[in-house]
C-alpha positions as CSV (number, residue, x, y, z in Angstrom):
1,X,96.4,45.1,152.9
2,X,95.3,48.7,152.8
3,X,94.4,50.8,149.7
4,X,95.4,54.0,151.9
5,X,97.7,56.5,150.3
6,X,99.5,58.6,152.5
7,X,102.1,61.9,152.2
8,X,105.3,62.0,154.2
9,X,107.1,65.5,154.9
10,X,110.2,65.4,156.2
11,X,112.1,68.8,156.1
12,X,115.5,68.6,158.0
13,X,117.1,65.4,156.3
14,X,117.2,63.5,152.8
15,X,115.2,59.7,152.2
16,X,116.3,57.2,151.9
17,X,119.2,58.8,154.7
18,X,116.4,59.6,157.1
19,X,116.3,56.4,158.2
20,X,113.2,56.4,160.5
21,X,111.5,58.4,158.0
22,X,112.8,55.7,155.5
23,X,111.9,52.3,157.6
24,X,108.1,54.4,158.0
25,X,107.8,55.0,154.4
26,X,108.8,51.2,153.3
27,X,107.2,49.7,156.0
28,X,103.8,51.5,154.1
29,X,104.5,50.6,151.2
30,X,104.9,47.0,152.0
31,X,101.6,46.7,153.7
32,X,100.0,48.3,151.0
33,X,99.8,51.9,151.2
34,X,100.7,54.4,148.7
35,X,103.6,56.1,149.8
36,X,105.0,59.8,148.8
37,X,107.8,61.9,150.7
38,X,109.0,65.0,150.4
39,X,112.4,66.1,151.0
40,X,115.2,68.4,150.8
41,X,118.0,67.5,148.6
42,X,121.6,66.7,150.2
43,X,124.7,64.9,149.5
44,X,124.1,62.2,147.0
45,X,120.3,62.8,146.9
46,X,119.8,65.6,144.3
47,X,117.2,63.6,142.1
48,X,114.5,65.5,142.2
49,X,111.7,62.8,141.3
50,X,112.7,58.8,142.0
51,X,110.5,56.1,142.6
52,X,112.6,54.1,144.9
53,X,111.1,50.7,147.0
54,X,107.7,51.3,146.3
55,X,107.9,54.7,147.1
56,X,107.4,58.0,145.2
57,X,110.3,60.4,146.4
58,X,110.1,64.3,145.3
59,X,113.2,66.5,146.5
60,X,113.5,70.2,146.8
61,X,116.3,72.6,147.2
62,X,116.7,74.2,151.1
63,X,119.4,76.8,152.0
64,X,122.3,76.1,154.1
65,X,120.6,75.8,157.8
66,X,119.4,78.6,159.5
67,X,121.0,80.4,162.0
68,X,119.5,82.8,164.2
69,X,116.0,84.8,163.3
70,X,116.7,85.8,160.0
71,X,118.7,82.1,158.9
72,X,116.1,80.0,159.9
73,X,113.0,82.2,158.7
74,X,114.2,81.7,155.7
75,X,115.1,78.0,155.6
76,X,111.5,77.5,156.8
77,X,109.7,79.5,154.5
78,X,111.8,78.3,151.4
79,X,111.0,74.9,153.0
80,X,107.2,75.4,153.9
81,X,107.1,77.6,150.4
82,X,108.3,74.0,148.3
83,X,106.5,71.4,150.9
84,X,102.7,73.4,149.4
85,X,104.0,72.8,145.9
86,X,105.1,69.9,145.3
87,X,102.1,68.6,147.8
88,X,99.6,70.2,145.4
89,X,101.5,68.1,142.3
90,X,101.4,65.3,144.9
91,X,97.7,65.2,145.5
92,X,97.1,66.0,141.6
93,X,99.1,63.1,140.3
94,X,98.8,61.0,142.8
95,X,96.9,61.8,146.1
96,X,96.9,61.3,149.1
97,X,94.7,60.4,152.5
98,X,97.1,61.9,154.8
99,X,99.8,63.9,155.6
100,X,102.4,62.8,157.9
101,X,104.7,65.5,159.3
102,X,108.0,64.9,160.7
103,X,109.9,67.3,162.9
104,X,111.8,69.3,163.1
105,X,110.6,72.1,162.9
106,X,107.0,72.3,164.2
107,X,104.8,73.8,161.1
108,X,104.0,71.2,158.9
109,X,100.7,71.2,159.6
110,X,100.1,74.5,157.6
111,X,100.6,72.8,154.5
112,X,98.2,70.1,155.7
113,X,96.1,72.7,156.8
114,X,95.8,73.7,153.0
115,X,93.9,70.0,152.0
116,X,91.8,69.9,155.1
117,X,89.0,70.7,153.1
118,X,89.7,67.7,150.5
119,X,89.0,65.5,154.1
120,X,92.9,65.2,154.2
121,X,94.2,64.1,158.1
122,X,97.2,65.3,159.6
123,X,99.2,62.9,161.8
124,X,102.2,64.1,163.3
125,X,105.7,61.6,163.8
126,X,107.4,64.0,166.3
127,X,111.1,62.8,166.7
128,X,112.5,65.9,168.3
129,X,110.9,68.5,171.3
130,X,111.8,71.2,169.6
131,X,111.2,74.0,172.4
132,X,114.5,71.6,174.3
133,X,116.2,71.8,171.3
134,X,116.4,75.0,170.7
135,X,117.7,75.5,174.6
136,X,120.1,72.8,173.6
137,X,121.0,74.9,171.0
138,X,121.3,78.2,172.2
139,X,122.0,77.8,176.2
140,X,118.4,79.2,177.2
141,X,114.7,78.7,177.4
142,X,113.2,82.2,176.8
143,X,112.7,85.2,174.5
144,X,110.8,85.5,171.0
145,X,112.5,82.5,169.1
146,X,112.1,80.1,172.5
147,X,108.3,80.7,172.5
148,X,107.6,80.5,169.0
149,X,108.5,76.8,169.5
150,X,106.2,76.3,172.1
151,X,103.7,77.9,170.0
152,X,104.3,75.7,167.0
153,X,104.3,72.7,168.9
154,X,101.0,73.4,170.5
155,X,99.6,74.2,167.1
156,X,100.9,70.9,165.4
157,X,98.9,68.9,168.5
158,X,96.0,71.1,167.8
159,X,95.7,70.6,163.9
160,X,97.1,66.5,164.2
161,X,94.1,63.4,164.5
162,X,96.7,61.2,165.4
163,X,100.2,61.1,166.8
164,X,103.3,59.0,167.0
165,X,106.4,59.1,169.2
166,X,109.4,57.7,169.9
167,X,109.2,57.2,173.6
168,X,107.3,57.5,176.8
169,X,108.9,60.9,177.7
170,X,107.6,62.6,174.5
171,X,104.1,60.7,174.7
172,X,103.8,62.6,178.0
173,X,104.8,66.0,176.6
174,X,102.1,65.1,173.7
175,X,99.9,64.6,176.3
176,X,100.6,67.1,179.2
177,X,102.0,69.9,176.9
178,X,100.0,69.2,173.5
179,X,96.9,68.6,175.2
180,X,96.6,65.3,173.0
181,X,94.0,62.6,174.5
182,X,96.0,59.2,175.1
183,X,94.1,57.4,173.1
184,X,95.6,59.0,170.1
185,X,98.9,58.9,170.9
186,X,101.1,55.8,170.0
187,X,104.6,55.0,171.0
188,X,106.6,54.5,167.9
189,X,110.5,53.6,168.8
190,X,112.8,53.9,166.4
191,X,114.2,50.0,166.1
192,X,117.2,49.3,164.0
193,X,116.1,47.2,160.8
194,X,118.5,44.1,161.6
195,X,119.4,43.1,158.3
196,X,121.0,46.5,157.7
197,X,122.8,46.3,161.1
198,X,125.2,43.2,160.4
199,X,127.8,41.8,162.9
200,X,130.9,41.2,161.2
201,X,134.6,40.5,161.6
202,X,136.9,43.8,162.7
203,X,139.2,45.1,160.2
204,X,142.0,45.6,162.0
205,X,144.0,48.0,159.4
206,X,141.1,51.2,160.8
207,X,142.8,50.6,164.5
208,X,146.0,52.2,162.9
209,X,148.0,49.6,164.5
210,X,146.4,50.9,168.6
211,X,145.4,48.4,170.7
212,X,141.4,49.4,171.5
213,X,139.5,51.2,169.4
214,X,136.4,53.6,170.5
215,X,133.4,54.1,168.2
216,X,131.0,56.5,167.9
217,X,128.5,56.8,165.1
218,X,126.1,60.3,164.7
219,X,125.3,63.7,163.6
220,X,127.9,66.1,164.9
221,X,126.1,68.9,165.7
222,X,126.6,71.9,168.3
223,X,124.2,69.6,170.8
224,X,126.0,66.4,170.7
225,X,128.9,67.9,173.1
226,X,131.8,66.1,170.9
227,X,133.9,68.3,173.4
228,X,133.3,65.4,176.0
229,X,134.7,62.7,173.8
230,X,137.7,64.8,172.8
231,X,138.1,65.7,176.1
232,X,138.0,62.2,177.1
233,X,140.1,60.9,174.1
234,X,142.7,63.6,176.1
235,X,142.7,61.8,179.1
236,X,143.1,58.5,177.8
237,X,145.7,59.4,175.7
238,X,147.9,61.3,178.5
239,X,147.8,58.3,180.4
240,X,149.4,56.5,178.1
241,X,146.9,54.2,177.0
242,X,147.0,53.0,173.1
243,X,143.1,53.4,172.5
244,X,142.0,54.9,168.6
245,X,138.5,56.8,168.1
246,X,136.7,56.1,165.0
247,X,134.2,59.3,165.0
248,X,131.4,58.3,161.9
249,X,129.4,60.8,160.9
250,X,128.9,64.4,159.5
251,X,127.0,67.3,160.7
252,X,127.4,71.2,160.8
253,X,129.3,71.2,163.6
254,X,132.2,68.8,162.3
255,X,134.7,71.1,160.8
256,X,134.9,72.8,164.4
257,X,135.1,69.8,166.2
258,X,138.0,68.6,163.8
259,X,139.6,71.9,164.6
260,X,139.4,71.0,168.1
261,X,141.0,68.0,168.1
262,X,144.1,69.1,166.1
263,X,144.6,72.2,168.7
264,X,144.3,69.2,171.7
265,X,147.1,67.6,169.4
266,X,144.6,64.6,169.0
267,X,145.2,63.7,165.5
268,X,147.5,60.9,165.7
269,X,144.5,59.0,167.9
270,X,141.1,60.2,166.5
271,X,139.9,60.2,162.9
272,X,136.7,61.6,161.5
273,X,135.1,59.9,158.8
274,X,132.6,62.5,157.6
275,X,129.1,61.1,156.2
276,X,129.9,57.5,154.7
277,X,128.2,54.7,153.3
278,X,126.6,51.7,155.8
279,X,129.6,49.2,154.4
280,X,132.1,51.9,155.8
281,X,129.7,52.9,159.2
282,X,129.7,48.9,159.6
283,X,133.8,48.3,159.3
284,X,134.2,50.8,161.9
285,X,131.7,49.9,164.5
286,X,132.5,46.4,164.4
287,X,135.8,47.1,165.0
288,X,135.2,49.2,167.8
289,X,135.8,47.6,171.7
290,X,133.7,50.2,173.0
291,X,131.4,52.4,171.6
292,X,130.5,55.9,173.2
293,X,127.3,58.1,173.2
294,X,128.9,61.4,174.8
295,X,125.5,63.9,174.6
296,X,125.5,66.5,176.7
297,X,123.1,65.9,179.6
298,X,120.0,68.8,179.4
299,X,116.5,67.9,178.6
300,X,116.1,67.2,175.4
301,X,118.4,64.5,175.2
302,X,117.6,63.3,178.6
303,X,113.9,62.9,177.1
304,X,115.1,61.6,173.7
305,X,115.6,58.1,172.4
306,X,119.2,58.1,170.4
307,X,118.9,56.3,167.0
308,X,123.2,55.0,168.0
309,X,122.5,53.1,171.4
310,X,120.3,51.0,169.6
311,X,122.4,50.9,166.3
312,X,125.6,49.9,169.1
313,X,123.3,47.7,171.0
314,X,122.2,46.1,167.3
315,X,126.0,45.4,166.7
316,X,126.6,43.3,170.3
317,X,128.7,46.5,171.5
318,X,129.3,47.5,175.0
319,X,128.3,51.1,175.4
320,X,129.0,54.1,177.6
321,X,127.0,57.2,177.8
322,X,126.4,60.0,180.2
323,X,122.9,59.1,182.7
324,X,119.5,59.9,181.1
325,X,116.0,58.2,181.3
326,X,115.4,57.6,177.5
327,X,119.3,56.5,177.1
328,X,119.4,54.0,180.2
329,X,115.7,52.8,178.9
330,X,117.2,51.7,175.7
331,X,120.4,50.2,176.6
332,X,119.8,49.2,180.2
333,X,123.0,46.9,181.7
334,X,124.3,47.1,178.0
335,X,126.0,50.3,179.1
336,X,127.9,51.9,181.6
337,X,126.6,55.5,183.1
338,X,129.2,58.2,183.1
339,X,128.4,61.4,185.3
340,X,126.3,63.5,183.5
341,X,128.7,66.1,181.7
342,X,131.8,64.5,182.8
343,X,134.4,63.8,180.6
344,X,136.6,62.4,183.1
345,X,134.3,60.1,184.7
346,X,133.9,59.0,180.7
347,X,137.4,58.5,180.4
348,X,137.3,56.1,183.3
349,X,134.0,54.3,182.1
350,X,135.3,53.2,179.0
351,X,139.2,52.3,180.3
352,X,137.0,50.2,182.7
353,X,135.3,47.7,179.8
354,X,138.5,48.3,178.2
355,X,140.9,46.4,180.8
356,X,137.5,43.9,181.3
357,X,137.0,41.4,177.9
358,X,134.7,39.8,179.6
359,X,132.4,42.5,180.7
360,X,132.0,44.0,177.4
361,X,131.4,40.6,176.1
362,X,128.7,40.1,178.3
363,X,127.5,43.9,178.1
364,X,127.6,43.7,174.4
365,X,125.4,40.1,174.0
366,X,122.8,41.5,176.4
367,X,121.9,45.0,174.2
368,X,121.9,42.4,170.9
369,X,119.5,40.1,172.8
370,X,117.4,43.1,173.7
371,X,117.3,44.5,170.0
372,X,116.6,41.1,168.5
373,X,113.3,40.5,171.4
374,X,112.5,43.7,171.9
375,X,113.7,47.0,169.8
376,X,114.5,46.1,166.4
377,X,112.1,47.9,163.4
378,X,110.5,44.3,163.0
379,X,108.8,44.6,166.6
380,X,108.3,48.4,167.1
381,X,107.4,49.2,163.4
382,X,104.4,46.9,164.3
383,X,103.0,50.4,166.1
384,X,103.1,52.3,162.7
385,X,101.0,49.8,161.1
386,X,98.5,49.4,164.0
387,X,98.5,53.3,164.0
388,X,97.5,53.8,160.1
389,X,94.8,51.3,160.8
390,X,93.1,52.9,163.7
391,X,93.3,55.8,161.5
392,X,91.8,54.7,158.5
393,X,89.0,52.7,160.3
394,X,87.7,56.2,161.4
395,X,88.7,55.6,165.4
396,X,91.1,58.9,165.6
């Protein structure tokens, strides 16, 4: 058991809903460490101080997000502006070893730049490129907001002793783009925690009295190309096939996608659930035939690990999903590969396991089997822990 204390940052979500940031931080705890994050506020976290799971949890306010230059300046520098003063109360009340900082966005390490001098390390848990995100985003790579997230991310790899993250593809970028050496770069996936995602009988009242039911559970942002599900949803639906879409999740992008769907007179056949609790997010996927990952193919999420293949996976569910190498890595023959950006060929993927019971059967206990050996929290949390120790022995 180590007498380590370390300091999470996490800017873009809330703990305990973060839940990599979350499984990291009790994880810690649990094998010892003294454990701190700070976070914005949001939606049912507004406590500003809670000690919750052997951890010590300190919120802040951030505005709305950012848009553009002058909208995310100034979510940053709010952000970066709180992150220095509550870290200062932080290391006064309670300290702290290290600082761990979680992207997005890239600049964490100034405030960990500011206790250097105290001996404090910087590791850094990257979970998102940002420089693909923010062509993702926007449509382009290029101009004064493009590199500024090249900058930052070199600057993070500078300032950082050690690094974790979440797959091979970014473990190259550390290394090829950040200039990290290998050694000091450790694959940390993000595994369900298997007690949280529990099998359990379909309630067949959310179906709406449809035949099949298609889940999908995530953040619905203006990346997440919800048009291809809708789109999909269309085809199905003009066929004349009696399939309902349980869409889980919130995000800023949610009130245009709704929009959407009532102009493609979708209504009737897909519902939107908005941010809801885990009993709720597990009554829907388990009631799902099918459940759907429809990112848009480009390359950050061609490079990036998706938290809901291995939730779906987690839940014995057959998946489909457009073709990229982190998303086939994961789920592997527990999904079926639609063409990339093809809403059609998604339509036909998922009427396929549809008309097949077998199949998805099959499909669905091969992804559980592969979580339970493989990809749950209990096997690749093991990195974080053998990650903190390297550190604090003095070998990064």
């Amino acid at each position: 058991m180590s007498e380590g204390k370390i300091l999470i940052i996490v800017e873009n979500l809330p703990v305990p809903f973060d839940t990599r940031v979350w499984q990291e931080a009790t994880t810690l705890a649990a094998n010892g460490y003294t454990v701190s994050v700070i976070c914005p506020k949001g939606r049912d976290y507004d406590r500003e101080e809670e000690f919750l799971d052997g951890v010590h949890i300190f919120r802040h306010d951030l505005p709305v997000e950012g848009n553009g230059a002058i909208g995310y300046l100034k979510e940053y520098s709010t952000a970066l502006r709180e992150e220095t003063r509550l870290a200062k109360k932080i290391y006064k009340e309670i300290g702290f070893d290290v600082i761990q900082g979680c992207n997005p966005p890239d600049n964490i390490y100034m405030v960990a730049k500011k206790f250097k001098k105290y001996g404090v390390k910087y590791v850094f848990d990257h979970h998102d490129i940002c420089p693909e995100l923010f062509e993702a985003k926007f449509g382009h790579a290029g101009g004064p907001l493009y590199w500024s997230q090249l900058f930052l991310e070199r600057q993070t790899y500078r300032h950082c002793a050690f690094a974790f993250v979440t797959n091979e593809s970014y473990k190259k970028i550390a290394i090829e783009r950040g200039g990290m050496d290998p050694e000091k770069v450790m694959v940390l996936r993000s595994g369900p925690r298997l007690e949280r995602m529990k099998i359990q009988p379909p309630t067949e009242g959310i179906r709406r009295g449809y035949k099949y039911m298609v889940g999908y559970l995530g953040v619905i942002g203006q990346q997440e190309g919800m048009e291809y599900l809708l789109e999909a949803a269309r085809i199905i639906k003009q066929r004349g096939h009696s399939v309902f879409w349980g869409v889980v999740g919130g995000g800023p992008h949610l009130e245009n996608i709704k929009k959407q769907a009532h102009e493609m007179q979708l209504d009737d056949c897909v519902e939107f659930t908005g941010r809801v609790s885990d009993e709720k997010m597990l009554a829907y996927l388990n009631t799902a035939d099918v459940c759907v990952n429809c990112d848009r193919y480009n390359s950050m999420n061609d490079k990036s690990t998706m938290n809901k293949i291995l939730e779906y996976m987690a839940l014995a569910k057959p998946i489909v999903q457009f073709d990229m190498t982190e998303g086939r890595y994961s789920a592997q023959e527990a999904s079926l590969y639609a063409k990339n950006n093809d809403a059609g060929d998604m339509a036909n993927k998922i009427l396929e396991l549809l008309d097949d019971p077998e199949r998805r059967r099959q499909m669905g206990e091969y992804g559980y089997r592969r979580v339970v050996d493989e990809l749950s929290w209990e096997h690749t949390g093991k990195a974080l822990i053998e990650g903190y120790e390297k550190l604090f022995q003095g070998l990064c």
